[in-house]
Structure formats: structure tokens, C-alpha cells
KOLLO-941679 format. One record per residue (C-alpha): residue number from 1; residue in three letters; chain; x, y, z. Coordinates in Angstrom, 1 decimal. Each point is the difference from the previous one (the first is absolute). Last residue first. Layout:
N
TORMAR   n res chain     c1     c2     c3
TORMAR NUM ALA     A      X      Y      Z
...
END
This chain:
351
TORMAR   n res chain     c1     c2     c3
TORMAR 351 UNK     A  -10.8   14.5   -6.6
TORMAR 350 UNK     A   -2.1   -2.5   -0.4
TORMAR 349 UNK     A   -2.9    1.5    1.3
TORMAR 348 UNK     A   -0.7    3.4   -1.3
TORMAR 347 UNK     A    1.6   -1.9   -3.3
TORMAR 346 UNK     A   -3.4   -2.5   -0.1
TORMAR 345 UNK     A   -2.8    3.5    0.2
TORMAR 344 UNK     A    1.9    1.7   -2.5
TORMAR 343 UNK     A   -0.1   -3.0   -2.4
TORMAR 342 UNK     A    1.0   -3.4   -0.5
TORMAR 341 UNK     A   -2.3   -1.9   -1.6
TORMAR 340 UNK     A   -0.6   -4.2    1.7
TORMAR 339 UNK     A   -3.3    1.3    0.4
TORMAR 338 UNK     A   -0.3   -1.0    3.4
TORMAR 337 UNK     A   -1.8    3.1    1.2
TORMAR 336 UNK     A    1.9    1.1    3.3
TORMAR 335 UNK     A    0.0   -1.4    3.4
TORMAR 334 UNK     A    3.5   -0.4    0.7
TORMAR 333 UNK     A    0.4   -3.5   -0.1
TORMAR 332 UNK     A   -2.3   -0.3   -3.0
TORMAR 331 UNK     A    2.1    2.2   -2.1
TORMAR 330 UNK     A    3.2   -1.6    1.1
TORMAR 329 UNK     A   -1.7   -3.5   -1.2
TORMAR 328 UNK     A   -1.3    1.9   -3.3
TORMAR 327 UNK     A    3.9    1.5   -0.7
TORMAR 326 UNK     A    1.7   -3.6    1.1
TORMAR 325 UNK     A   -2.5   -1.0   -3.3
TORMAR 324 UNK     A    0.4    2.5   -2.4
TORMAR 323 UNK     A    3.5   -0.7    0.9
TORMAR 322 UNK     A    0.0   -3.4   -0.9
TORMAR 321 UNK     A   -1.7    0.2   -3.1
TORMAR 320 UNK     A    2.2    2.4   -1.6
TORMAR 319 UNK     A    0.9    3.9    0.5
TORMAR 318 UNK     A    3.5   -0.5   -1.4
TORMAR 317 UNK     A    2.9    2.1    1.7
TORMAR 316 UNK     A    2.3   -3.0    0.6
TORMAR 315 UNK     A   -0.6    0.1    4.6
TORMAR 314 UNK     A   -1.4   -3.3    0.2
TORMAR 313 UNK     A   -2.6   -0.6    2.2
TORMAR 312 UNK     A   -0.2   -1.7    3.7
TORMAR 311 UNK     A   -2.3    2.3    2.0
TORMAR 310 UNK     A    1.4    1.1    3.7
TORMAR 309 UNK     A   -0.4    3.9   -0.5
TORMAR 308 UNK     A    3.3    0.7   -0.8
TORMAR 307 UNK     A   -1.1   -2.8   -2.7
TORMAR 306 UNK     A   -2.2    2.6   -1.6
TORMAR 305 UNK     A    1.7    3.0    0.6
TORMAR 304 UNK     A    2.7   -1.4   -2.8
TORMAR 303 UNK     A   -3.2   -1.1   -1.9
TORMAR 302 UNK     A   -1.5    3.1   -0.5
TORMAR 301 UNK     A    3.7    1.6   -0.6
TORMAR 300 UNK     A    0.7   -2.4   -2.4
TORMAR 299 UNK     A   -3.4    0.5   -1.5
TORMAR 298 UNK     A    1.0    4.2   -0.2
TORMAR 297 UNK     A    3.2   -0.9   -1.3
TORMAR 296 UNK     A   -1.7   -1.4   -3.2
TORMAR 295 UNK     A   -2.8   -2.2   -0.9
TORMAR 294 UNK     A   -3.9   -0.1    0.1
TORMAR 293 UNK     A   -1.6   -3.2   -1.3
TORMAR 292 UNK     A   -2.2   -0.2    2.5
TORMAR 291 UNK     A   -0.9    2.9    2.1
TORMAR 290 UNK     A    2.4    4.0    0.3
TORMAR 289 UNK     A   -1.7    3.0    1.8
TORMAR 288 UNK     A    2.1    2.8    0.2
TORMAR 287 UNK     A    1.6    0.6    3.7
TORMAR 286 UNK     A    3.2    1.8   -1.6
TORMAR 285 UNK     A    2.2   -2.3    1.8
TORMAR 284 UNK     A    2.4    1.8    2.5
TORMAR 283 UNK     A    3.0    1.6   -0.8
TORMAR 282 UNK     A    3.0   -0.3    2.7
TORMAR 281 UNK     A    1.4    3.1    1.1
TORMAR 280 UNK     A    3.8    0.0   -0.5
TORMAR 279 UNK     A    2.3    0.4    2.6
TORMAR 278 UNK     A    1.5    3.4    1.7
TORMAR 277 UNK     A   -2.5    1.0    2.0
TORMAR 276 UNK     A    1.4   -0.4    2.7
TORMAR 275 UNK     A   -0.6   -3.7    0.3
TORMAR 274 UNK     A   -2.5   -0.8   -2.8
TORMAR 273 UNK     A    1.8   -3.2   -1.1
TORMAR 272 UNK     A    0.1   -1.2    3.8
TORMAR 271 UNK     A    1.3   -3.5   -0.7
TORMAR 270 UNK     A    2.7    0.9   -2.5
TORMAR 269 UNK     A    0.8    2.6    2.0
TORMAR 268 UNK     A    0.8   -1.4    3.4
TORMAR 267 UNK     A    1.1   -3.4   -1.9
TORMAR 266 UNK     A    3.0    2.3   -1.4
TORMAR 265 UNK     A    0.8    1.4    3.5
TORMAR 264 UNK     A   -0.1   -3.3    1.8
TORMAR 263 UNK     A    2.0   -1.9   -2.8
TORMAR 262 UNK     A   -0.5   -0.8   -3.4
TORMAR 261 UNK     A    3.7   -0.4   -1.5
TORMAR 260 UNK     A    0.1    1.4   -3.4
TORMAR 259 UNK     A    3.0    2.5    1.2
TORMAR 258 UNK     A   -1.7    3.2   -0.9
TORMAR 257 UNK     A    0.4    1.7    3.6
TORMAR 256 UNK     A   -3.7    2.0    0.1
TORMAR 255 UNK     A   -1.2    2.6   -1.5
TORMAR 254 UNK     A   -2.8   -0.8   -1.6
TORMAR 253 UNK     A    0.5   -0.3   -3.5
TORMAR 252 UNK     A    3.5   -1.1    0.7
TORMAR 251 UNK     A   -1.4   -3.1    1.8
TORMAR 250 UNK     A   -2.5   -1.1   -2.6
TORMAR 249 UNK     A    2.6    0.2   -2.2
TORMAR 248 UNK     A    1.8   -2.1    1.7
TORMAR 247 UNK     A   -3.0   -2.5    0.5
TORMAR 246 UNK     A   -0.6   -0.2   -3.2
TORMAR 245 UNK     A    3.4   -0.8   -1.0
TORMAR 244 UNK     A   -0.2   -2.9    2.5
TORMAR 243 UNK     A   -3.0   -1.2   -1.2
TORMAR 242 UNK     A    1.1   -0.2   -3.4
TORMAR 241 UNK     A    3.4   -1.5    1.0
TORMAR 240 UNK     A   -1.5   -2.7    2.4
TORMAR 239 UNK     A   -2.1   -0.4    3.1
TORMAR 238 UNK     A   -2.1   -3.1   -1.3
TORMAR 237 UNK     A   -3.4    0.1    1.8
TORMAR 236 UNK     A   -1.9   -0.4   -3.5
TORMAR 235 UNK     A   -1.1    3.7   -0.3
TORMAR 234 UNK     A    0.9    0.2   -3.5
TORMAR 233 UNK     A    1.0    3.9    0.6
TORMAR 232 UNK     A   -2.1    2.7   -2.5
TORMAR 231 UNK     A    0.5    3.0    2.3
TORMAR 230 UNK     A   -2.3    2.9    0.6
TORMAR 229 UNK     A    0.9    1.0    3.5
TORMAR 228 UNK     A   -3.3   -1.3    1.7
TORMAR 227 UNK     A   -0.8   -3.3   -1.1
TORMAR 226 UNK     A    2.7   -1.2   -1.9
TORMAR 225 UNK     A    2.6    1.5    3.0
TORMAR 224 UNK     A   -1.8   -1.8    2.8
TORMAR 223 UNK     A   -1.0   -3.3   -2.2
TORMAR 222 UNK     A    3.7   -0.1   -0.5
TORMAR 221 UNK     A    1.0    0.4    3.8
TORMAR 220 UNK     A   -2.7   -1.8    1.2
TORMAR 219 UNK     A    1.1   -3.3   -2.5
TORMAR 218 UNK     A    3.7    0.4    1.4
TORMAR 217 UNK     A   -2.1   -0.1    3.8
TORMAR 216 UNK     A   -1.7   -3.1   -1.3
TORMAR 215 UNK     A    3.7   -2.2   -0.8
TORMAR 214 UNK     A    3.2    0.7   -1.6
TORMAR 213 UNK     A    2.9    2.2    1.1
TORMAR 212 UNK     A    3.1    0.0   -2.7
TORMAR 211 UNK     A    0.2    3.6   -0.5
TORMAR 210 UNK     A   -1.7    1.6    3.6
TORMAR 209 UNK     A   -2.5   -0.4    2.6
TORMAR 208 UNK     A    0.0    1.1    3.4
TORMAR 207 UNK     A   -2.3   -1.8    2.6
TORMAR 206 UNK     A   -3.6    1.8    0.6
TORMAR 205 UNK     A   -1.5    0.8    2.7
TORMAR 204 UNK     A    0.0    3.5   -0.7
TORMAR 203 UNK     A    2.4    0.4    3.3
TORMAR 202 UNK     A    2.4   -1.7   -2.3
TORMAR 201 UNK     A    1.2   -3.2    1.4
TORMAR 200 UNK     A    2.9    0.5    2.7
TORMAR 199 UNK     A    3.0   -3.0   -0.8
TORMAR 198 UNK     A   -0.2   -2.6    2.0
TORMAR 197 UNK     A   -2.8   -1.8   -1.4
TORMAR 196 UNK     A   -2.5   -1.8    2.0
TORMAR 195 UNK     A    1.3   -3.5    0.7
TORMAR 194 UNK     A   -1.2   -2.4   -2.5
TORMAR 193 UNK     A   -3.3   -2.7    0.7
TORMAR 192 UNK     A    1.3   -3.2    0.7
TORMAR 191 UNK     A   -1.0   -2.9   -2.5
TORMAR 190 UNK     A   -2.4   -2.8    1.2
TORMAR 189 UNK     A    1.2   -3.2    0.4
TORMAR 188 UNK     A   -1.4   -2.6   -2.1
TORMAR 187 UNK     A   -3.3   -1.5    0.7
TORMAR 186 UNK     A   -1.4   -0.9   -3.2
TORMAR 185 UNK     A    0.9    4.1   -0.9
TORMAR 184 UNK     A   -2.7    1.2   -1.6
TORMAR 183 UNK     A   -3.3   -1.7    1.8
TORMAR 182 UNK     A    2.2    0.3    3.5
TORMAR 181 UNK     A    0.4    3.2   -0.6
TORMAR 180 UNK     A   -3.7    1.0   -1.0
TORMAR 179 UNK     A   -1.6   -1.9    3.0
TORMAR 178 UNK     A    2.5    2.7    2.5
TORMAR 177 UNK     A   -1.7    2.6   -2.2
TORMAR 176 UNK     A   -3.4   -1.1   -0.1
TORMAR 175 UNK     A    0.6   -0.6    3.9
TORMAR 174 UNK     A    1.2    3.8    0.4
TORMAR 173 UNK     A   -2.6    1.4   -1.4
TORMAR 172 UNK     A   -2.6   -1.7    1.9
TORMAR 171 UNK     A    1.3    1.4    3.3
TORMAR 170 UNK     A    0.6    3.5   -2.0
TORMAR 169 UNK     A   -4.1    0.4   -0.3
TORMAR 168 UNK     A   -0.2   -0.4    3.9
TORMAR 167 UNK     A   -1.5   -2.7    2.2
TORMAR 166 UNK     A   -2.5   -0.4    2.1
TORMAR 165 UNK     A   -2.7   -0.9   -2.0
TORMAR 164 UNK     A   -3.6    1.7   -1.0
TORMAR 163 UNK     A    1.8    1.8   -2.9
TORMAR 162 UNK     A    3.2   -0.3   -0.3
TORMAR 161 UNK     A    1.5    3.6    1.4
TORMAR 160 UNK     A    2.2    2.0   -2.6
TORMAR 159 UNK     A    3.7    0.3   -0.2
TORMAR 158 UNK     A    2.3   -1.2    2.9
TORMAR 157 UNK     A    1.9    3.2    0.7
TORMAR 156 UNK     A    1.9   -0.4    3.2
TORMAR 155 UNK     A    3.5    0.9   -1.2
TORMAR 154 UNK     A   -0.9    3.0   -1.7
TORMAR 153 UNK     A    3.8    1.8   -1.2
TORMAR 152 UNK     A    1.3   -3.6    0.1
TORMAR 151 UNK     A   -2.4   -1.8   -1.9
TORMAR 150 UNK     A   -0.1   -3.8    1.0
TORMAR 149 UNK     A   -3.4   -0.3   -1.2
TORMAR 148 UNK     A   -2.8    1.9   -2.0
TORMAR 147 UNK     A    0.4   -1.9   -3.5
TORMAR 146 UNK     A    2.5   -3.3    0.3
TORMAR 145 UNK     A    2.5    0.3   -2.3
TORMAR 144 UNK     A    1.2   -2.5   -3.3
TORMAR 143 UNK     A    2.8    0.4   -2.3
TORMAR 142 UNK     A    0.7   -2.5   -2.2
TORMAR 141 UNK     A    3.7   -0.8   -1.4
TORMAR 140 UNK     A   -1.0   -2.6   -3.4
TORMAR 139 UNK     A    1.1   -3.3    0.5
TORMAR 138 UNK     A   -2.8   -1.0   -3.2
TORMAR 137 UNK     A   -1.2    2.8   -1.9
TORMAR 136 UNK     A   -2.4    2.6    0.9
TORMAR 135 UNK     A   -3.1   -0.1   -1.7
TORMAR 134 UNK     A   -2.1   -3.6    0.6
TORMAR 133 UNK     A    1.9   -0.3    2.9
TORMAR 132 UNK     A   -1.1    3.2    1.3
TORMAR 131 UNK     A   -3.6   -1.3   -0.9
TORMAR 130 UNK     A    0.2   -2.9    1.8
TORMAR 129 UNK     A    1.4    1.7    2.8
TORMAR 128 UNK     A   -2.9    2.9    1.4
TORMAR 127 UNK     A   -3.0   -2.9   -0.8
TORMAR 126 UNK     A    2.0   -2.1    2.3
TORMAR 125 UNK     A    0.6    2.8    2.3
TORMAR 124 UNK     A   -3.5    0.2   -0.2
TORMAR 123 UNK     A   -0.8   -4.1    0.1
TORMAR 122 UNK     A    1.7    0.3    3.5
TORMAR 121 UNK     A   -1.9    2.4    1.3
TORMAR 120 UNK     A   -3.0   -1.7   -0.8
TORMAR 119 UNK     A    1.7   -3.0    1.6
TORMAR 118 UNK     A    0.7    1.7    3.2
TORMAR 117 UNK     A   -4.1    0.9    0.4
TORMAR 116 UNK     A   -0.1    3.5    1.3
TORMAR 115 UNK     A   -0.1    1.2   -3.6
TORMAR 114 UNK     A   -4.2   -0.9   -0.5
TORMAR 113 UNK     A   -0.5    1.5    3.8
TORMAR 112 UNK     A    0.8    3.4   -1.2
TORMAR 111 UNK     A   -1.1   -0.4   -3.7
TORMAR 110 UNK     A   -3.2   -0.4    1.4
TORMAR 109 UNK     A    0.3    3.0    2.8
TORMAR 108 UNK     A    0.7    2.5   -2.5
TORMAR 107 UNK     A    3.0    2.1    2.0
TORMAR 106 UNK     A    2.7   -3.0   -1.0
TORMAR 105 UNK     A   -1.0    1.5   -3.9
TORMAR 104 UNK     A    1.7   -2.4   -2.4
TORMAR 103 UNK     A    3.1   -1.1   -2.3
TORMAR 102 UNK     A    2.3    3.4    0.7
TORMAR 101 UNK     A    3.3   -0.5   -1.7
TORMAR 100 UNK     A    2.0    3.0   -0.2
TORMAR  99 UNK     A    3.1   -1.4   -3.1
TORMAR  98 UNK     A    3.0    1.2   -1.3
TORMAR  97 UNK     A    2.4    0.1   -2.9
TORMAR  96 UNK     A    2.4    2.6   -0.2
TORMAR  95 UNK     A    0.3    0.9    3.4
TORMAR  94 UNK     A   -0.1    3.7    1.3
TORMAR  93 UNK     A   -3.8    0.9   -0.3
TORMAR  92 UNK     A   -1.2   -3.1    2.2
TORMAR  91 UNK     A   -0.8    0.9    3.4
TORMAR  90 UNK     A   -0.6    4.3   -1.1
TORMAR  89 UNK     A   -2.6   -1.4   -2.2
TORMAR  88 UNK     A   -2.0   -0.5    3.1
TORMAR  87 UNK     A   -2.6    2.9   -0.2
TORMAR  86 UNK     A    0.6    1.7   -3.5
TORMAR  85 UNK     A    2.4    2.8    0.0
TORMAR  84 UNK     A    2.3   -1.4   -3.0
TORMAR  83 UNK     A   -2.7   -2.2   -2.5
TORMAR  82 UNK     A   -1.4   -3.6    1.0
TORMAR  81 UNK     A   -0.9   -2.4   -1.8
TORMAR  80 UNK     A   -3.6   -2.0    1.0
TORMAR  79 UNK     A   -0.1   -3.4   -1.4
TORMAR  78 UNK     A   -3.1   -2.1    0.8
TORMAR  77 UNK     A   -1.5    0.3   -3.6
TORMAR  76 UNK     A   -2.5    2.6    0.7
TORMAR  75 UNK     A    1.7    2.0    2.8
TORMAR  74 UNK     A   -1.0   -2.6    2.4
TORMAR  73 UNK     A   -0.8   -3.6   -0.9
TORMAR  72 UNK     A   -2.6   -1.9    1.6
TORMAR  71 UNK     A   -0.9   -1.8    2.8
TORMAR  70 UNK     A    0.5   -3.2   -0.7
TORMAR  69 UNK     A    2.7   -1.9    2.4
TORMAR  68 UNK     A    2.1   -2.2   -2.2
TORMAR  67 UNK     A   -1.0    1.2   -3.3
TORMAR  66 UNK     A    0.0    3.4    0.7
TORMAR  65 UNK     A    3.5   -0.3    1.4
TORMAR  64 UNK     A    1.4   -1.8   -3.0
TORMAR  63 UNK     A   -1.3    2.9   -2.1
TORMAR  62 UNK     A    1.8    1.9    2.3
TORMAR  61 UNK     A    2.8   -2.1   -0.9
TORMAR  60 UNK     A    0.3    0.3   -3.7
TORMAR  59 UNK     A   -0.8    3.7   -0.1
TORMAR  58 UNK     A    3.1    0.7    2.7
TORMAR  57 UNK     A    2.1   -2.5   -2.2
TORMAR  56 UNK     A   -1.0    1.4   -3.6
TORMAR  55 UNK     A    0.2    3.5    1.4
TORMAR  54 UNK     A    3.5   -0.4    1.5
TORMAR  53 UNK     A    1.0   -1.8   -2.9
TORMAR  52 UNK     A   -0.9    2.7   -2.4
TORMAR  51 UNK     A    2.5    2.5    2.1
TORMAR  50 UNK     A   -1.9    2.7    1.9
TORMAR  49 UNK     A    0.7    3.6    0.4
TORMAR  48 UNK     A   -1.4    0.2    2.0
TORMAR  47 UNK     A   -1.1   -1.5    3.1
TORMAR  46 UNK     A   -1.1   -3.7    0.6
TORMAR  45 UNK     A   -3.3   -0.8    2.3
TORMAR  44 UNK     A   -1.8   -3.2    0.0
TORMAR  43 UNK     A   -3.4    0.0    1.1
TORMAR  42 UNK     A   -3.1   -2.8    0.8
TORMAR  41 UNK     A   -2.9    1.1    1.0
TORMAR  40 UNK     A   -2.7   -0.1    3.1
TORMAR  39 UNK     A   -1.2    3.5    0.7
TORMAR  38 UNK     A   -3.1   -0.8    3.0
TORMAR  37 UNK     A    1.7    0.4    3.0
TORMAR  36 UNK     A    1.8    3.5   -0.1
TORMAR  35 UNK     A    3.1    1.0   -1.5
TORMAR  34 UNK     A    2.9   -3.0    0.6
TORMAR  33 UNK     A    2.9   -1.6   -2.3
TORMAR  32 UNK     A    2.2   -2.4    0.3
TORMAR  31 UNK     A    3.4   -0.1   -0.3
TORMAR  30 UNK     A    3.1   -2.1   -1.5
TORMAR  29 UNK     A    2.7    2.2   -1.5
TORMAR  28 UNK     A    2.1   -1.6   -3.2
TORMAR  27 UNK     A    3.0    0.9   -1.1
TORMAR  26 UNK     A    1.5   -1.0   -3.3
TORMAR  25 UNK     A    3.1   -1.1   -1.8
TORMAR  24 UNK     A    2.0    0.9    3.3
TORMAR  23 UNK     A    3.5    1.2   -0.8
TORMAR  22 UNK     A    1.2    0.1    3.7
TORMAR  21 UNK     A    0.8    3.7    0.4
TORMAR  20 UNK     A   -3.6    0.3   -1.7
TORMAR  19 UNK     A   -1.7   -1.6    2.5
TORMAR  18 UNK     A    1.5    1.1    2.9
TORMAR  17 UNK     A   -0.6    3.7   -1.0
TORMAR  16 UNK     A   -3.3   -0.5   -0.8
TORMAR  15 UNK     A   -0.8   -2.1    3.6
TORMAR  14 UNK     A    2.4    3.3    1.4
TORMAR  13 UNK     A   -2.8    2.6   -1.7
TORMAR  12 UNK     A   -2.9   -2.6    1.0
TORMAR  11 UNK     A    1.5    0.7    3.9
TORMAR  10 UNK     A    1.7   -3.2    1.9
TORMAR   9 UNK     A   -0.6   -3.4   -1.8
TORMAR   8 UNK     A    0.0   -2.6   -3.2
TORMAR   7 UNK     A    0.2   -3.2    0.1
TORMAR   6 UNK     A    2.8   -1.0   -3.4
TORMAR   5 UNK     A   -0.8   -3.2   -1.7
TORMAR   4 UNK     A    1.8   -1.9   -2.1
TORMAR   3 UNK     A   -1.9   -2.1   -2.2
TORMAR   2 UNK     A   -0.7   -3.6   -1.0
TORMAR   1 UNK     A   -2.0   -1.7   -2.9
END
């Protein structure tokens, strides 16, 4: 199997931008992580929403990760997904499907001199490309970027120190990567990253979408207006008639040009839903306490919260063995009686 691969530079926002232009089926962001020097897990980061492949593949190679180097798995099951305003989910919140892969700790002096070897490196990216092969199918575009290098607005960040070396996290990143390509594409050339777009981006950061547009920001729009504005939109990325008529109306409720294109104004509000006052309030849960064999809105929220804290469960609104469970490892994390009951005491935290 053989892909074309796209090496991604400049700012995350132009990496995004790059990516998408080109139709990348995924994007994947090779880090590592650092706290202090006795953490030692594995991590893969996706934001939300998040497609079932994303969580199968981040799962899969985490899992992968733990196997390879032990430490453990962070979040639970090594998946942490991240929600708007969390620390980097600005890197990946604009490309439908894509990956923050942080394998170990380069601040605990083990893993350190463990991932110095080029071979361990090498069985990362490995670990990084089986599974992509495994999910994406073959010739697929992929999108790869090395994490804390050839930024334009910080051209001399290099990530965190390796511990006791003298080199720097983005050193290491940049072999996985370079390991990565050659893994996908049997040595074929690598495509060229787009030009940045002529035409001014929205200062929202977002491009304008419209009838016909497909992709993650269609699937913002409709999550957007389900979410806050009371529509009922399949939010399946597909910008068609329902969508479109949603967004109109949208518009005229708001004052704005009703022309079902989402622009710079239109994002404004649909991303600010209390700006002037004019937007909905958004209800919170009642915090009542719900266990095993609960159902409702109030599991869906439970598990929603859930997996914007990192733990794989399905959002269906049944309070079943799996959530008891991602509830008594989120317990446990926080300090709190692993009951697997949520009650006053769980919501304070979740939410």
C-alpha cells in the first residue's frame, strides 16, 4: 500500500488550510509530551466532535504505544478529545480528521534515553502507519506536520527539552515524521504543500461555507445551529437544502444578509451565541444523580462531557456498562468515591 503525502508547515491555521485545500483524508501531528519526570503515558488527542474512525484509530494506536514503550495510558484509554478552549485543540479544530500524537514524557529521564535510540523511533512511526493503513484506504492524501517547527509567527520554538540530552522534543518529531513518509510512500515524491489562499480568510479563522461545501467546518455549522438555535440538522458535513434553509433563517433572526452563505459576520454569531445578548442561553443539566440503567438526555449529556474529557463512550443516552465504568475511572482521577453514581459531587466536575 502507497500514499500521497502532503509535509505540512508555516502556522497550524495555514497546516489546516493546506490540508484541506488539498483533500487530505487525515492529518496527523507527531509530538511528544513533557510535565515533570516521573508521568510516563501514552496520549492521542482528537477534538470534537469526533468521527468513529478517529476514536478507533487514536484508541488503536495508543494502545500501540503502551505496548511498545509501557507506561500507561492517559485519560483512561489513551484518547483524550478535546472541546473549543482546551490547550492545543486550536492545532487541529479545522480538519476533519486529525490526529496530536504524544507517545511519551521526553521530561521522564527513562523514556528520554528509551526514544533516543533511531530504531525506537522508528517502530513509532511504525506503530503511527500500520494503523493508518489499517483505516484509511490505500493512495489515500495524508497529511503529516512536524509539532513545534517551521512556525512562522515562532520560528525558534523547538518544544520541550529531552531529558538529560541535547536535543529538543521537535528533533525527535521530525525523524518520526521523515520515518513516516518513507513508511507511506515507498519512496515516492512527496506532494507540495498548496500556496496559502489568495483570497482573505475570515478573521474568524474560518473559510466561508456555503450550498455545496462539504467537510468539518459544514459539520460546525450544523452542530452550531443544533446546539444552540434549536435546529434538528443531520450534522453529516453535507451543506445541503436543510442546512441551507437553516442557515437563512438563522440569518434573518439575526439580522444579518440572509443569503445562506456563512461568512465572517454569520460565523461571528454563530460562534458567540450570547453576543449581545441576543442568542439563546444554553440549559445546563439539572445535576440529578443518574447510575446504571439510567437513560435519557441527561446520560447523553454524562457521556457527551465524558469524552470531552478524553473517555471513549458512546454518546446513545443508555447508562450501561461502559459508562459506569469511564464514570469510576473519572471518579478515581479526580479523587472522588468511585461509585460509578453520578451525583452532585461527579457534575461539580464534569461540567
Amino acid at each position: 500500500m502507497t500514499y500521497r503525502v502532503i509535509n505540512l508547515k508555516g502556522d497550524y491555521s495555514s497546516r489546516e488550510y493546506a490540508a484541506n485545500t488539498a483533500g487530505a483524508a487525515m492529518v496527523w501531528h507527531q509530538h511528544f509530551n513533557s510535565f515533570n519526570d516521573t508521568v510516563s503515558y501514552a496520549l492521542v488527542e482528537i477534538a470534537y466532535p469526533v468521527s468513529d474512525r478517529e476514536m478507533a484509530v487514536a484508541t488503536e494506536i495508543a494502545k500501540g504505544y503502551n505496548a511498545l514503550i509501557g507506561g500507561g495510558l492517559g485519560s483512561g484509554d489513551g484518547v483524550k478529545v478535546l472541546s473549543d478552549g482546551d490547550r492545543a485543540e486550536y492545532i487541529i479544530d479545522g480538519n476533519k480528521e486529525a490526529y496530536i500524537s504524544e507517545p511519551l514524557f521526553v521530561s521522564n529521564p527513562l523514556q528520554a534515553a528509551w526514544v533516543m535510540n533511531p530504531e525506537n523511533l522508528k517502530a513509532i512511526a511504525k506503530v503511527n502507519v500500520d494503523v493508518i493503513k489499517k483505516y484509511y484506504p490505500d493512495g489515500s492524501l495524508i497529511a503529516l506536520s512536524v509539532g513545534h517547527k517551521y512556525k512562522v509567527s515562532s520560528p525558534n520554538d523547538r518544544g520541550a527539552a529531552v531529558a538529560g540530552q541535547a536535543v529538543m522534543e521537535a528533533d525527535l518529531n521530525e525523524i518520526v515524521i521523515n520515518y513516516m513518509i518513507e513508511m507511506l510512500t515507498d519512496g515516492s515524491v512527496v506532494t507540495p504543500v498548496p500556496a496559502k489562499p489568495t483570497t482573505p480568510v475570515p478573521t474568524t479563522g474560518r473559510p466561508i461555507v456555503k450550498k455545496g461545501s462539504t467537510g468539518q467546518y459544514v459539520k460546525d455549522v450544523q452542530w452550531l445551529l443544533n446546539t444552540y438555535f434549536g435546529q434538528r440538522l443531520t450534522v453529516d458535513g453535507i451543506f445541503g437544502t436543510a442546512t441551507y434553509n437553516a442557515v437563512v433563517a438563522f440569518q434573518k433572526k439575526y439580522g444579518l444578509v440572509p443569503d445562506g452563505i456563512v461568512g465572517q459576520k454569520t460565523w461571528t454569531k454563530l460562534l458567540d451565541p450570547h453576543l449581545n445578548g441576543q442568542a439563546p442561553t444554553p440549559t445546563k443539566p439539572i445535576p440529578v444523580t443518574i447510575k446504571l440503567g439510567s437513560s435519557g438526555t441527561v446520560v447523553r449529556t454524562l457521556q457527551t462531557a465524558l469524552r470531552s474529557h478524553g473517555y471513549s463512550v458512546t454518546v446513545d443516552g443508555i447508562f450501561g456498562p461502559r459508562t459506569k465504568n469511564a464514570v469510576i475511572r473519572f471518579q478515581k482521577a479526580r479523587g472522588l468515591a468511585a461509585d460509578g453514581i453520578v451525583g452532585p459531587k461527579t457534575w461539580a466536575k464534569l461540567l
